[in-house]
PyMOL commands that place a pseudoatom at each C-alpha (Angstrom):
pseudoatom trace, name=CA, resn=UNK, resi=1, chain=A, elem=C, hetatm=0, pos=[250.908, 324.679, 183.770]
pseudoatom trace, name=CA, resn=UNK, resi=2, chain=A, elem=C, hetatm=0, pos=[248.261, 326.684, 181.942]
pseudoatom trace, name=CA, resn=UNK, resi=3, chain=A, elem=C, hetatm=0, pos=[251.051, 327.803, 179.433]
pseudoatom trace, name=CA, resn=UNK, resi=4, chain=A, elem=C, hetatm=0, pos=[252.284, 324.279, 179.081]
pseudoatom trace, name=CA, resn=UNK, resi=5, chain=A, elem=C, hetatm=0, pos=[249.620, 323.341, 177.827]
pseudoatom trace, name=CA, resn=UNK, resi=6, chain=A, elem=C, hetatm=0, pos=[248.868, 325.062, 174.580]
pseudoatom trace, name=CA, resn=UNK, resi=7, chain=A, elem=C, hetatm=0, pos=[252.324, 324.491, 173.833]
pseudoatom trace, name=CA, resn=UNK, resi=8, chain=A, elem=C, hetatm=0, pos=[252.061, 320.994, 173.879]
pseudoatom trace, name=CA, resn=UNK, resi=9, chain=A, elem=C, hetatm=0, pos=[248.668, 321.421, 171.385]
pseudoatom trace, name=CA, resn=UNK, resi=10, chain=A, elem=C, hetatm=0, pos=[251.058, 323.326, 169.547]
pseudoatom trace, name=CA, resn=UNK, resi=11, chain=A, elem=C, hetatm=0, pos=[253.845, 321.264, 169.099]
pseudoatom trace, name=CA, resn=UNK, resi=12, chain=A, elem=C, hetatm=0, pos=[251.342, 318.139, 168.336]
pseudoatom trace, name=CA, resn=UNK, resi=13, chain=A, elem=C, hetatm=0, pos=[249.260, 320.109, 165.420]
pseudoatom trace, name=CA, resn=UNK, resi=14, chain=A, elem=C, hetatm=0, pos=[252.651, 321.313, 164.051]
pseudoatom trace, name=CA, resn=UNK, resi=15, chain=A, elem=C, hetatm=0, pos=[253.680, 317.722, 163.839]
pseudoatom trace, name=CA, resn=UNK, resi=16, chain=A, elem=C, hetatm=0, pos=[250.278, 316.859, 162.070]
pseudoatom trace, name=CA, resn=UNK, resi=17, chain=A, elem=C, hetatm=0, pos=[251.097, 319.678, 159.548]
pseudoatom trace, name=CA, resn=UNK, resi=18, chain=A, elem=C, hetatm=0, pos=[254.277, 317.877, 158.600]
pseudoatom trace, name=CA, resn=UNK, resi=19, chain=A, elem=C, hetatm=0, pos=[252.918, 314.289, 158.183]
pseudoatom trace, name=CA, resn=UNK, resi=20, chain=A, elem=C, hetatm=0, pos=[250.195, 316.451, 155.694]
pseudoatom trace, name=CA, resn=UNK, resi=21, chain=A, elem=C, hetatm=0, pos=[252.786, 317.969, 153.689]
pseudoatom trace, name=CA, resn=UNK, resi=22, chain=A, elem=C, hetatm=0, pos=[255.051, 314.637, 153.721]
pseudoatom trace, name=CA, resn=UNK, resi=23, chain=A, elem=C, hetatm=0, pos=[251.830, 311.960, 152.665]
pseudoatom trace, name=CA, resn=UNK, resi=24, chain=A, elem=C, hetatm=0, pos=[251.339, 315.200, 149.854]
pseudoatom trace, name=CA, resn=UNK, resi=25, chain=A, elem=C, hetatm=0, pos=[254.669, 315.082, 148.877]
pseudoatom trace, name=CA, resn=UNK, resi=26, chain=A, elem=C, hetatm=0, pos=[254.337, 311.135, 148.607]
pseudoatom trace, name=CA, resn=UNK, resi=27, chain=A, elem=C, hetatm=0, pos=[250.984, 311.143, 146.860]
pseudoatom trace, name=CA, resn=UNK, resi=28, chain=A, elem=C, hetatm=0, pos=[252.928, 313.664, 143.993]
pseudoatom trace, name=CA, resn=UNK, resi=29, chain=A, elem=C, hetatm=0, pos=[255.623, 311.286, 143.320]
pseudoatom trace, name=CA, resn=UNK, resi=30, chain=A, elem=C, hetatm=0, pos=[253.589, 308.474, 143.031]
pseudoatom trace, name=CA, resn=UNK, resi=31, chain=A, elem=C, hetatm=0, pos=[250.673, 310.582, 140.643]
pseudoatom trace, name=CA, resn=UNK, resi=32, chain=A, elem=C, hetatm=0, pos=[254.186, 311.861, 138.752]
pseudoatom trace, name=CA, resn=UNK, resi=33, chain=A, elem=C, hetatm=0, pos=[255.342, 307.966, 138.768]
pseudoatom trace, name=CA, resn=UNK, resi=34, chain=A, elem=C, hetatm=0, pos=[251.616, 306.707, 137.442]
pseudoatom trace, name=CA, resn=UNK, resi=35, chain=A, elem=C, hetatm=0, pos=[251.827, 309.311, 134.677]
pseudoatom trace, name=CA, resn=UNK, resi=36, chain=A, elem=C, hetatm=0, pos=[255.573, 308.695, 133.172]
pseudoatom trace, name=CA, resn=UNK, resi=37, chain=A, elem=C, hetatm=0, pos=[254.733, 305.204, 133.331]
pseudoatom trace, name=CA, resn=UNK, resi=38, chain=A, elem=C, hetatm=0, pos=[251.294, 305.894, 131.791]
pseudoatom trace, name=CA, resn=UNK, resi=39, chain=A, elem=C, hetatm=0, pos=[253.298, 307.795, 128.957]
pseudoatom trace, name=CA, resn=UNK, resi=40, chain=A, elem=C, hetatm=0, pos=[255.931, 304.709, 128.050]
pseudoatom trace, name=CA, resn=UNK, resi=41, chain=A, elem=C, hetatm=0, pos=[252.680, 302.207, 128.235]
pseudoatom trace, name=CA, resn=UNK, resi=42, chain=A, elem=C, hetatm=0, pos=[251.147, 304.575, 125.314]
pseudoatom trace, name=CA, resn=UNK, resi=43, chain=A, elem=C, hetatm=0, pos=[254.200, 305.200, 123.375]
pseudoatom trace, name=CA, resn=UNK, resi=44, chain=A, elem=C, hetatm=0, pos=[254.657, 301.701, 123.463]
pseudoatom trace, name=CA, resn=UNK, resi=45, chain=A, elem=C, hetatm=0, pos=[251.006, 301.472, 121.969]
pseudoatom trace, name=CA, resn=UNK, resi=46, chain=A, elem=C, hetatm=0, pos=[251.592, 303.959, 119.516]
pseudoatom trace, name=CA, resn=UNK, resi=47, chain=A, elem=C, hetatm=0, pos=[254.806, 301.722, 118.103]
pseudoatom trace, name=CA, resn=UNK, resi=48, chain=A, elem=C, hetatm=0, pos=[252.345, 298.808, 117.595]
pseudoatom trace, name=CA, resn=UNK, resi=49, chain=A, elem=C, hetatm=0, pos=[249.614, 300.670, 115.999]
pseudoatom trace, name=CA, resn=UNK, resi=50, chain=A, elem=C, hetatm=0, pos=[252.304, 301.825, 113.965]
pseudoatom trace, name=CA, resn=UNK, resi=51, chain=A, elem=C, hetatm=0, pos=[253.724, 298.340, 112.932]
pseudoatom trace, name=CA, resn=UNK, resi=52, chain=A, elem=C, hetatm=0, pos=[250.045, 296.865, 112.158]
pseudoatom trace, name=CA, resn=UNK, resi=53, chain=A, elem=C, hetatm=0, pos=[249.685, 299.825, 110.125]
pseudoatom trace, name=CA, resn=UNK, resi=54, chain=A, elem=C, hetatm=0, pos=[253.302, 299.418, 107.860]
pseudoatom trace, name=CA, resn=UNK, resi=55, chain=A, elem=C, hetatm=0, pos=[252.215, 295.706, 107.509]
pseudoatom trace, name=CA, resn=UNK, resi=56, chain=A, elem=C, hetatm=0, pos=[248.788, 296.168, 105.895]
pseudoatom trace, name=CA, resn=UNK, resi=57, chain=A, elem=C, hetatm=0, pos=[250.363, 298.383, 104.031]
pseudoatom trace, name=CA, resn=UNK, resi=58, chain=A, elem=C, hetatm=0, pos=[252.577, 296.150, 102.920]
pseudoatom trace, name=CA, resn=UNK, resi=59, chain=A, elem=C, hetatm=0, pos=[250.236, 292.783, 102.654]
pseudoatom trace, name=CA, resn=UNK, resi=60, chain=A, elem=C, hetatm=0, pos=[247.582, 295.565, 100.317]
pseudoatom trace, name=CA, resn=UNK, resi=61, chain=A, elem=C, hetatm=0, pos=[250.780, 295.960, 98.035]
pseudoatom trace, name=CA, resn=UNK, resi=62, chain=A, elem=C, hetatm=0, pos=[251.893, 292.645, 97.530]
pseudoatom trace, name=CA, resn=UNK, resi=63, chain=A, elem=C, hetatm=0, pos=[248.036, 292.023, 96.833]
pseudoatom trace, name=CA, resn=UNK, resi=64, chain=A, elem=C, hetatm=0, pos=[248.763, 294.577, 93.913]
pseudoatom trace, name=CA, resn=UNK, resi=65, chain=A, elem=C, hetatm=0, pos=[251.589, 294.039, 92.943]
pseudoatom trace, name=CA, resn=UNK, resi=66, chain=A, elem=C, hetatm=0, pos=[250.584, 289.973, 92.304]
pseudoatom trace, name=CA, resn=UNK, resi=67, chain=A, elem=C, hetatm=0, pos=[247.180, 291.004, 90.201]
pseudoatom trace, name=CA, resn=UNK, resi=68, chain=A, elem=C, hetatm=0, pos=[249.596, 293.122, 88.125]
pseudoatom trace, name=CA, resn=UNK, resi=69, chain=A, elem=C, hetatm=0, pos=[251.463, 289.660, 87.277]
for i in range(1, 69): cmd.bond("trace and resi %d" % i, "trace and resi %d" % (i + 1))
show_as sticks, trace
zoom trace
C-alpha cells in the first residue's frame, strides 16, 4: 500500500505535466495564428496607404497640369 501510493501521485502529476505542455502547445498556435493574421491586417493597410498616396498624387497633377492650360 505504502508503494501504491506515490505511484498514484506519480501517475496524476505526470498527467498534469501533459495538460501543461498541451494548453502551451495550444496557446503557440493561437499567438502564431494572432500574428499571421496580424501581418495580412497590416499588409492590407499598407495597400491602402499606398492607394491614397498614388491618388493625391495624381489629383496634385491634374491640379498642374490644368494651371498650365
Amino acid at each position: 500500500m505504502k508503494r501504491l501510493i506515490p505511484l498514484i501521485a506519480a501517475a496524476a502529476l505526470s498527467a498534469c505535466g501533459m495538460d501543461v505542455a498541451s494548453s502551451a502547445a495550444t496557446a503557440a498556435a493561437l499567438k502564431k495564428q494572432e500574428l499571421e493574421q496580424g501581418k495580412k491586417t497590416q499588409d492590407m493597410a499598407q495597400q491602402k496607404i499606398n492607394q491614397a498616396v498614388e491618388q493625391m498624387n495624381q489629383a496634385a497633377q491634374n491640379r498642374e497640369d490644368a494651371q498650365k492650360q
